[in-house]
C-alpha positions as CSV (number, residue, x, y, z in Angstrom):
1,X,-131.2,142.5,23.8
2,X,-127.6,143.2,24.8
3,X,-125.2,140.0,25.5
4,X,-125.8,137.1,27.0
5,X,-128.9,136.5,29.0
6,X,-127.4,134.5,33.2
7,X,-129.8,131.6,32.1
8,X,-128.8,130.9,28.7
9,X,-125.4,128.2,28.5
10,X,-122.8,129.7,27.1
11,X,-122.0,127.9,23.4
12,X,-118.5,127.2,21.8
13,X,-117.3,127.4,17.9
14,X,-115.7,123.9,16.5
15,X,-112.5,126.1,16.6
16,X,-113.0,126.4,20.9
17,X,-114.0,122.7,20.9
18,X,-110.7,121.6,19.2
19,X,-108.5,123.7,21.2
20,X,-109.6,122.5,24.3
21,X,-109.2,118.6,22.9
22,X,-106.1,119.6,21.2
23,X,-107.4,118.0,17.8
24,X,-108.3,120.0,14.6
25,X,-111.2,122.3,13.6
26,X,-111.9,119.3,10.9
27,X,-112.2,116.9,12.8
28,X,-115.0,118.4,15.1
29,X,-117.0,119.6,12.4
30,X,-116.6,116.1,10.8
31,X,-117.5,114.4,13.9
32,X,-120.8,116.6,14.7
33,X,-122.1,116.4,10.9
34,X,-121.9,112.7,10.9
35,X,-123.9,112.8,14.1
36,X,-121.1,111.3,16.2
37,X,-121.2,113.4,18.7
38,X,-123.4,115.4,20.1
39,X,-123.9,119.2,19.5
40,X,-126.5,121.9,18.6
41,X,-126.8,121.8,14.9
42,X,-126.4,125.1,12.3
43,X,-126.7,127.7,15.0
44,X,-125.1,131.0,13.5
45,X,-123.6,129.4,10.5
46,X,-121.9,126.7,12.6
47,X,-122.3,123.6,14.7
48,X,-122.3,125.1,18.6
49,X,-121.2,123.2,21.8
50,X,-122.4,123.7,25.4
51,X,-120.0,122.8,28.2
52,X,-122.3,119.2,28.6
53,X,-121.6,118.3,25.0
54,X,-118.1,118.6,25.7
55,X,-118.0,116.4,28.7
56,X,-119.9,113.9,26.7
57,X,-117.6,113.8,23.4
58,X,-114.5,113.3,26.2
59,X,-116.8,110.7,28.0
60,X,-117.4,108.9,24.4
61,X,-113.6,108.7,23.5
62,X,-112.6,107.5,26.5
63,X,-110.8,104.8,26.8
64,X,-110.2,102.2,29.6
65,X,-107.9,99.3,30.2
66,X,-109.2,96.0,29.7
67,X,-109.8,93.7,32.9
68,X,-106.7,92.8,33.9
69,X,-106.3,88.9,33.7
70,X,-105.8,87.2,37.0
71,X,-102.4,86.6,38.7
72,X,-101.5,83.5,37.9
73,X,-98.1,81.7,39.8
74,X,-95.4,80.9,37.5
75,X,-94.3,77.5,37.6
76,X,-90.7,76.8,35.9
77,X,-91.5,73.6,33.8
78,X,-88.5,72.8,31.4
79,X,-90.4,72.6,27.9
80,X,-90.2,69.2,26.3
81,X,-88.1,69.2,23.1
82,X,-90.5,70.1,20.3
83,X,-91.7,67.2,17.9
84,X,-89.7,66.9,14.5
85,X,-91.2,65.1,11.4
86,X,-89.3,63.8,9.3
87,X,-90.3,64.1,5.8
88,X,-89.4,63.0,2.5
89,X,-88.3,65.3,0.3
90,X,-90.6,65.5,-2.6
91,X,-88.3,65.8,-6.2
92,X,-89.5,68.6,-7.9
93,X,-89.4,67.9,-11.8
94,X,-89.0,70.7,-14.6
95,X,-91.8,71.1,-16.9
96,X,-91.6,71.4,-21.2
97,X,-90.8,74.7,-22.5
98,X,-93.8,76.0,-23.9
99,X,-91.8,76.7,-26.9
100,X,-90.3,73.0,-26.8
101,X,-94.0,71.5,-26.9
102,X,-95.8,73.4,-29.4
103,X,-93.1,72.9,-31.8
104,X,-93.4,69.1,-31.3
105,X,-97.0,69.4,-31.7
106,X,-97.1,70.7,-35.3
């Protein structure tokens, strides 16, 4: 049996998956043996990729903007002065040498 048989897809290496993603060899590999994304396992010594697999991991890593939040009209309000406590403050007093106390305790 010479090449490839019309009905058979056609498969791509790791190395032809992270080419067309623009990512590295590692990271394919990585991805399809923790089962992250989709791919024909251990065929010829190597994980194997149709064209649909591809689709899917670009379909899996895509990413979409969040619903925008609606418009709302500004409304210039002059912010009230922000609210001041005044506090005491608190006298901080220095502690005994450790030195200082053991001696007086012997």
């Amino acid at each position: 049996m010479r090449g490839t048989p019309n009905d058979l897809p056609r498969l791509y290496t790791s190395a032809e998956v992270a080419e067309a993603l623009r990512c590295s060899k590692w990271w394919v590999q990585e991805q399809a043996r923790r089962g992250r994304v989709p791919c024909y396992g251990d065929v010829a010594g190597g994980y194997r990729f149709s064209a649909e697999h591809v689709a899917t991991i670009l379909r899996l890593r895509e990413r979409r903007p969040a619903d925008p939040a609606p418009a709302v009209e500004a409304k210039w309000v002059k912010a009230a002065p922000p609210v001041v406590a005044v506090v005491e403050p608190v006298r901080l007093v220095a502690r005994v040498p450790r030195r200082a106390r053991s001696s007086k305790a012997a």
